[in-house]
C-alpha positions in Angstrom: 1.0 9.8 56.5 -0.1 6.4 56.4 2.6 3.7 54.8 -0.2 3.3 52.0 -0.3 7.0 51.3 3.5 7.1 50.9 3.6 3.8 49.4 0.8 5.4 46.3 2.8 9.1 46.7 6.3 7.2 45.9 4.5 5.2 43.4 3.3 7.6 41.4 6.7 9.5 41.1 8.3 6.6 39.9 5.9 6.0 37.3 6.4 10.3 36.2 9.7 9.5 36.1 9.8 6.7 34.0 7.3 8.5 31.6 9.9 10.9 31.3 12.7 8.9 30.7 10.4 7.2 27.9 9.4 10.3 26.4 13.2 11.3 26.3 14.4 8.3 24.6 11.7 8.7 22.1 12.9 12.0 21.4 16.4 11.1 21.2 15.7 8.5 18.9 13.4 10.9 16.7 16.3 13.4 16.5 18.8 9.9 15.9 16.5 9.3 12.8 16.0 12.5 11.8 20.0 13.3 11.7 20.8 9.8 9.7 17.8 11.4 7.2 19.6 14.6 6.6 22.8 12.7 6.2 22.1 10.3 3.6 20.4 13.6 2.1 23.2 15.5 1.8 25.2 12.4 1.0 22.7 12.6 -2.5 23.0 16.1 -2.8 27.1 16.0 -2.9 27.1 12.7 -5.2 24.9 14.7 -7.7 27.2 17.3 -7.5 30.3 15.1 -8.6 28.4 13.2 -11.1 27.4 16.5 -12.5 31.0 18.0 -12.7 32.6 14.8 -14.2 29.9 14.5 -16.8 30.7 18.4 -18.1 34.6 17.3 -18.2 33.2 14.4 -19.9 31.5 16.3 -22.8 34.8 19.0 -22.5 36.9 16.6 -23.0 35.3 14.9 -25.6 34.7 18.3 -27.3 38.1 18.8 -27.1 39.0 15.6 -28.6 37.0 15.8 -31.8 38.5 19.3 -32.2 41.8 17.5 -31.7 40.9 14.4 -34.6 39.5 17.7 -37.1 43.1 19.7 -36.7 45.0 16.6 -37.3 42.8 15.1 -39.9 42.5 18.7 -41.8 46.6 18.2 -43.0 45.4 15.2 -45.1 44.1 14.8 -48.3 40.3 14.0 -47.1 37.0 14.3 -49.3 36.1 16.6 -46.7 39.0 19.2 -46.9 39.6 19.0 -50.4 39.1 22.1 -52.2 36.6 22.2 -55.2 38.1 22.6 -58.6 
């Protein structure tokens, strides 16, 4: 084998192998992206959940408030609970 024929043989090895490595960090940083994706996602997803259960104890609790203001307000002498004559 010549030194050119090595010289091309090694070469071209080199250059597969740096391919390679290319294609890997490619990947990596695909699967990088693809993870930060799915965790600002579910990030979302759990936010709207919370937002969701503290706007129904919202409305309970502001139910439960005006039923509170009608109990205490039904003991008085209001146009609304007086009894027609």
């Amino acid at each position: 084998m010549t030194f050119t024929q090595m010289h091309n043989r090694m070469m071209s090895h080199g250059t597969a192998s740096s391919c390679a490595e290319a294609a890997s960090s490619r990947a990596q940083s695909a699967q990088a992206f693809f993870n930060s994706i799915m965790l600002i996602l579910g990030a979302i997803i759990v936010a709207s959940i919370i937002i969701a259960r503290l706007s129904l104890l919202g409305i309970l609790g502001l139910l439960v408030l005006v039923l509170v203001v009608l109990l205490i307000t039904a003991h008085f002498d209001t146009p609304w609970t007086r009894n027609p004559a």
